[in-house]
KEPAKE-78140 format. One record per residue (C-alpha): residue in one letter; x, z, y. Coordinates in Angstrom, 1 decimal, always signed. Layout:
// residues N
+------+--------+--------+--------+
: bapa :     c1 :     c3 :     c2 :
+------+--------+--------+--------+
:    a :      X :      Z :      Y :
...
+------+--------+--------+--------+
// end
This chain:
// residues 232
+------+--------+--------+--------+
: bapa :     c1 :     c3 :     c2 :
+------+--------+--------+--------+
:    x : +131.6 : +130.6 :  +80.5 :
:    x : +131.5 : +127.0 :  +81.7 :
:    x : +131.1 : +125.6 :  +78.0 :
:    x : +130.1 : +127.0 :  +74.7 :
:    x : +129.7 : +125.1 :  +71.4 :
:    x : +127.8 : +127.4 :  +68.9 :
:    x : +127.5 : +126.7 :  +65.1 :
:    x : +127.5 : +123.2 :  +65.5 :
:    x : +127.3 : +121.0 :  +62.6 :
:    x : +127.8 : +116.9 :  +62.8 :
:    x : +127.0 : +114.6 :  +59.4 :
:    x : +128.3 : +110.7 :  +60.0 :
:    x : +125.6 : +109.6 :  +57.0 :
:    x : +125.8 : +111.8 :  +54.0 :
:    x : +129.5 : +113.7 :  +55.3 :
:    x : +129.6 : +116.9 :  +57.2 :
:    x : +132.7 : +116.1 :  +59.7 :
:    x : +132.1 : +119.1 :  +61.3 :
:    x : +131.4 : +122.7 :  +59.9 :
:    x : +129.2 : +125.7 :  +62.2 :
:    x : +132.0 : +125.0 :  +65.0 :
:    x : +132.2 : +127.6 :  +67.7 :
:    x : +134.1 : +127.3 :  +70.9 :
:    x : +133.9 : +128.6 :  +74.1 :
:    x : +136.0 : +127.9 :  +77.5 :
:    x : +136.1 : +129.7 :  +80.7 :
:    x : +136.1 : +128.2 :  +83.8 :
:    x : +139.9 : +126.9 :  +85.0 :
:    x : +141.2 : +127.2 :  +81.8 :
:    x : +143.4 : +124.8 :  +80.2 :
:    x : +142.6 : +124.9 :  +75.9 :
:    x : +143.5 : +123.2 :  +73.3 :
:    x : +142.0 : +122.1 :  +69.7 :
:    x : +145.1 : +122.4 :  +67.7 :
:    x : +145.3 : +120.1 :  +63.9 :
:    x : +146.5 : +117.4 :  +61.9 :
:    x : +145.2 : +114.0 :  +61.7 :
:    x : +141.6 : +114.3 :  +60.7 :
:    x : +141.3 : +117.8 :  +61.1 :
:    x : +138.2 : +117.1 :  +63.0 :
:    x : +139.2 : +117.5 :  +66.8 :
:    x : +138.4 : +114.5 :  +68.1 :
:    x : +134.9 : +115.2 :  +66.3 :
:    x : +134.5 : +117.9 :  +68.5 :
:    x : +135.6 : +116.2 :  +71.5 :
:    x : +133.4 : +113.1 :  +70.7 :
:    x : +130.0 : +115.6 :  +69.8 :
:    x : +131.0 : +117.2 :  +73.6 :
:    x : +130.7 : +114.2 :  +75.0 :
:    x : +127.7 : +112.5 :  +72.9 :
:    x : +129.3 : +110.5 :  +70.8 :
:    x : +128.6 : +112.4 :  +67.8 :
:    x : +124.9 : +113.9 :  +67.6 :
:    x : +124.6 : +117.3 :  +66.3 :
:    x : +122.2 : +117.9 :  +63.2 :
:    x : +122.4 : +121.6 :  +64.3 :
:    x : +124.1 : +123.8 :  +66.9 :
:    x : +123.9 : +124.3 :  +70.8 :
:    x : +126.3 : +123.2 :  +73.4 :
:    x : +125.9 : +124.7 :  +76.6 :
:    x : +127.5 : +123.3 :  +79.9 :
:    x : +127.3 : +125.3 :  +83.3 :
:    x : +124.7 : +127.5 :  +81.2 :
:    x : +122.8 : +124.6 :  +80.9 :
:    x : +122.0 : +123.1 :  +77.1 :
:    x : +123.3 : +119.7 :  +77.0 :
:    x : +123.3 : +119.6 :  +73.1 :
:    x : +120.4 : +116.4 :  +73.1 :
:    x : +121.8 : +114.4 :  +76.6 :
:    x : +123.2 : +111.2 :  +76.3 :
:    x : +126.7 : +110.7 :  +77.0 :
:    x : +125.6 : +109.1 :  +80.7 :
:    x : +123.6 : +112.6 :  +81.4 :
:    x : +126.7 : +115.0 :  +79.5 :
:    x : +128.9 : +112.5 :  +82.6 :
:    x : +126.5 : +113.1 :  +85.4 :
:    x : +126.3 : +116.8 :  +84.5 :
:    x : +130.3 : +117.1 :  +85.1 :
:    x : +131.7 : +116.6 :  +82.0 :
:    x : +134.9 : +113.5 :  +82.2 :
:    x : +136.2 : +112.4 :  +79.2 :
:    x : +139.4 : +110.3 :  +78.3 :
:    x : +139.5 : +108.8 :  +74.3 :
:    x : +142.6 : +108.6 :  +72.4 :
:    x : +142.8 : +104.7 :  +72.6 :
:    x : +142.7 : +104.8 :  +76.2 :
:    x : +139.3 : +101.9 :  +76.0 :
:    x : +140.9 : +100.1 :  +78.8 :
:    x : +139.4 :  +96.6 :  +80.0 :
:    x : +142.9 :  +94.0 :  +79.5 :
:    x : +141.7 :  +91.7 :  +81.9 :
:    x : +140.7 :  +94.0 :  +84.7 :
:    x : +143.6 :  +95.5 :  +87.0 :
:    x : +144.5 :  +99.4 :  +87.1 :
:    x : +142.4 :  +99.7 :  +90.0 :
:    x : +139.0 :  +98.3 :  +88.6 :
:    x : +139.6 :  +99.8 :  +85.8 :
:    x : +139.0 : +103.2 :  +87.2 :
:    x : +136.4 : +102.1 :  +90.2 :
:    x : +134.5 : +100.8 :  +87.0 :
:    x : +133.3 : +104.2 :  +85.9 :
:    x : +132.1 : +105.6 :  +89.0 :
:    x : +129.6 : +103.0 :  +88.4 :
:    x : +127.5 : +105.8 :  +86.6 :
:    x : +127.4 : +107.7 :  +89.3 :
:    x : +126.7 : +105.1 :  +91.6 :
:    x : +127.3 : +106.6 :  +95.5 :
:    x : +127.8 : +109.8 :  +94.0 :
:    x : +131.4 : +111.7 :  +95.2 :
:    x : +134.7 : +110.7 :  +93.6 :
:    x : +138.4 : +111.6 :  +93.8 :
:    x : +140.0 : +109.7 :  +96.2 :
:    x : +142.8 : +107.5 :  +95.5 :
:    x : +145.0 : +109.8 :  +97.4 :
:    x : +144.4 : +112.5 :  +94.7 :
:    x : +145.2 : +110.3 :  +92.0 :
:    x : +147.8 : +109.4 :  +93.0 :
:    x : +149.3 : +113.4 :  +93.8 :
:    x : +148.4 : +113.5 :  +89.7 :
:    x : +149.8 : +110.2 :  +88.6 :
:    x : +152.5 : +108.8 :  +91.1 :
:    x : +153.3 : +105.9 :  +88.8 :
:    x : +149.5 : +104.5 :  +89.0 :
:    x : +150.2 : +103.5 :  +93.0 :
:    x : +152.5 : +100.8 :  +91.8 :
:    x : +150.1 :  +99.6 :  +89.0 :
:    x : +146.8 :  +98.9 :  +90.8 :
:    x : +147.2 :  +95.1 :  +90.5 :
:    x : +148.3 :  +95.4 :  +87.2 :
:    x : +146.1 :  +94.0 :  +84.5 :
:    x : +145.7 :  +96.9 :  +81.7 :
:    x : +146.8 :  +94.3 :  +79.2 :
:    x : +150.3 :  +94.9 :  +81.0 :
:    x : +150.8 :  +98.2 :  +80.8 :
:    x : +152.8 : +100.6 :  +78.4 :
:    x : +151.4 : +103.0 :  +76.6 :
:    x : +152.0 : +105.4 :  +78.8 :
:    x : +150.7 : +103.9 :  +81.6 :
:    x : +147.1 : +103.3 :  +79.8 :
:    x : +146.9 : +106.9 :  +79.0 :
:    x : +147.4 : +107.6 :  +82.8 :
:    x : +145.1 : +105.3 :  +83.9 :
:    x : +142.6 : +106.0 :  +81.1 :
:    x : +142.6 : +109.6 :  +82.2 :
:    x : +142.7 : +108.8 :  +86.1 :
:    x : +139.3 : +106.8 :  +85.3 :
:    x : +138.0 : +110.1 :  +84.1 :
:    x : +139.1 : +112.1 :  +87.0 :
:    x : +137.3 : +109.6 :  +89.8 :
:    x : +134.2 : +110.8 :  +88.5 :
:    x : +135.2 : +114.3 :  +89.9 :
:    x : +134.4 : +116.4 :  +86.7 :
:    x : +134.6 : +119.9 :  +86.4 :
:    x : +135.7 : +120.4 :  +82.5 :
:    x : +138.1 : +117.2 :  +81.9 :
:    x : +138.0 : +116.2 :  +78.1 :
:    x : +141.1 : +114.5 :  +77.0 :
:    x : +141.7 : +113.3 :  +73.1 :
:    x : +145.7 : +113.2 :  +71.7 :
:    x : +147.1 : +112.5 :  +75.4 :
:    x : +150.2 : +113.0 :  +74.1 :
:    x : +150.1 : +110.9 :  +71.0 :
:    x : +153.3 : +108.7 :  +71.3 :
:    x : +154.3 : +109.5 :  +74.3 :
:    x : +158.7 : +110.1 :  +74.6 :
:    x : +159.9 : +113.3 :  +75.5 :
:    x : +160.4 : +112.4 :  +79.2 :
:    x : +156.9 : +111.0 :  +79.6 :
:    x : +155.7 : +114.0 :  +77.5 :
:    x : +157.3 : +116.3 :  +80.7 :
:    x : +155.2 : +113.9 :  +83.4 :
:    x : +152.0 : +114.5 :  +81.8 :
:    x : +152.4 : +118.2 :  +81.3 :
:    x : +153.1 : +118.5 :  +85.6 :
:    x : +150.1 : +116.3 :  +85.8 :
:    x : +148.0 : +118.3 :  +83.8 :
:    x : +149.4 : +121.4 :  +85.7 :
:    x : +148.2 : +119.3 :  +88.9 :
:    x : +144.7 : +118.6 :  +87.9 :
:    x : +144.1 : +122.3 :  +86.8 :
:    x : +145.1 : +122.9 :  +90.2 :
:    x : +142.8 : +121.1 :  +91.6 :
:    x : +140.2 : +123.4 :  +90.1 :
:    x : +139.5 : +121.4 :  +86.9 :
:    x : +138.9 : +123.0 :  +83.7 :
:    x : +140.2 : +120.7 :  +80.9 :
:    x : +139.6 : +120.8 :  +77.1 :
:    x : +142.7 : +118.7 :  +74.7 :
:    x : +143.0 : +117.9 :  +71.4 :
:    x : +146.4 : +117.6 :  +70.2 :
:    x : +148.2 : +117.5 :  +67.0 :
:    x : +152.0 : +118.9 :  +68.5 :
:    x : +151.7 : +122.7 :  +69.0 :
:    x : +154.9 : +122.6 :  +71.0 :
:    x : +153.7 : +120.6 :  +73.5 :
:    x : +150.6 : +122.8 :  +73.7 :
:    x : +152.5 : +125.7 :  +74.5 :
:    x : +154.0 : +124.2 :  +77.4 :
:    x : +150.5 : +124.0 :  +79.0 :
:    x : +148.0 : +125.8 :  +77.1 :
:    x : +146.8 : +129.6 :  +77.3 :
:    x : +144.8 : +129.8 :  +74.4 :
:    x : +144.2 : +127.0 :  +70.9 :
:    x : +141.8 : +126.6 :  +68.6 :
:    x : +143.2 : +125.4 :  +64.9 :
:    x : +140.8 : +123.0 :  +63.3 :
:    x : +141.0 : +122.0 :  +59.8 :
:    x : +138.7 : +120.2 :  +57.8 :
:    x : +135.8 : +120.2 :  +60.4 :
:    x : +136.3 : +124.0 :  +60.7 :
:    x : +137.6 : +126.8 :  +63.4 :
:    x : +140.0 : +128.9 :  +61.3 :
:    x : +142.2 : +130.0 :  +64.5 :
:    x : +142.0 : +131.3 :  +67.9 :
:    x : +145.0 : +132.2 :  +70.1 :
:    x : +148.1 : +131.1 :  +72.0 :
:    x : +150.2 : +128.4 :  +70.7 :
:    x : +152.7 : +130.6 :  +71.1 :
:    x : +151.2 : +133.1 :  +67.8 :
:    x : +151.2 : +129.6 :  +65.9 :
:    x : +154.7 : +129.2 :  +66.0 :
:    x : +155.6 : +132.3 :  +64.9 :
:    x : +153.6 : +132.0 :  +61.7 :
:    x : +154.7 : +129.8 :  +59.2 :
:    x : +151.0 : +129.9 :  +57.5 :
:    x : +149.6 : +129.0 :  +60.4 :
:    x : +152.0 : +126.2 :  +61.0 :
:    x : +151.7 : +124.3 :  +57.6 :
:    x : +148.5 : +123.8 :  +59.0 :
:    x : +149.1 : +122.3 :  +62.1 :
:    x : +152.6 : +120.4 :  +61.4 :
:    x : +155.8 : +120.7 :  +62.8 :
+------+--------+--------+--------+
// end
């Protein structure tokens, strides 16, 4: 299994945002943290990465624990991560935007600009764009492109689909398509379960910092309980 969050519990102060969580993802897998707004997805996302510590609880990456690293370490070790605002620099182009983060890794190998641009057509016409410039849209892509020139083997990505219009909805779902092709393993957290089943094999429903689901999107949307919990 290439990750595997047991029982982990995360307090911000005195709350519990997240509740003996337990998650586990095979190797060139595409899954997806299914919930509302709040449910606690990006909280899991976020303790993956390092944002959140854990109070208790094991995360294990490559059968390695990575539960204490630092979200520098979680990077080196192959983990890439793109956050639901995108945290683009304005006043840098497209294309320093996303040489910026291979800064961690300093020499260390990255995807080519060629390969990004197989994933993300549109970013070839944006490099000397400023990020203040760009649509929505066009952040996430560039925000998750960033993530991919660290050459990560589980790709983290936070509500990639939040606001997006149906037509830009369909170019992200063939880019995802693309980057699992390239043999990257990648984790979302989404709040639309029919956009999940257009790209996902297997969801996790989160509510209330909990796991109370595991199975295709496709089992959600035949079960009306199941979908009060989620939204429609």
């Amino acid at each position: 299994m290439l990750l595997k969050v047991e029982n982990l519990n995360v307090f911000i102060g005195a709350t519990q945002i997240l509740r003996n969580v337990s998650i586990g993802i095979n190797e060139g897998e595409v899954i997806c943290l299914l919930g509302r707004n709040g449910a606690g997805k990006s909280s899991i996302i976020k303790s993956v990465i390092g944002l959140y510590p854990s109070r208790s609880g094991k995360i294990t990456f490559k059968e390695i624990d990575i539960t204490s690293l630092s979200s520098r370490k979680k990077v080196l070790s192959g983990l890439g991560y793109s956050p639901e605002d995108t945290r683009l620099f304005s006043e840098l182009t497209v294309k320093e935007n996303i040489i910026l983060s291979t800064w961690v890794k300093g020499k260390g190998e990255m995807f080519s600009f060629e390969t990004i641009f197989t994933i993300f057509p549109r970013i070839n016409q944006l490099l000397d764009r400023k990020g203040l410039n760009l649509s929505g849209g066009e952040k996430k892509m560039v925000s998750i492109a960033r993530a991919l020139a660290l050459n990560p083997s589980l790709l983290l990505l936070d509500e990639a689909f939040e606001g997006l219009a149906p037509l830009v909805v369909k170019h992200f779902i063939e880019a995802l398509n693309r980057i699992r092709g390239l043999g990257v393993t990648i984790l979302l957290g989404e709040s639309n379960v029919r956009i999940a089943s257009q790209t996902v094999e297997r969801s996790y429903i989160v509510e209330r910092g909990e796991i109370i689901f595991e199975g295709h999107p496709r089992d959600i949307l035949e079960n009306e309980k199941l979908l009060t919990l989620v939204g429609r």
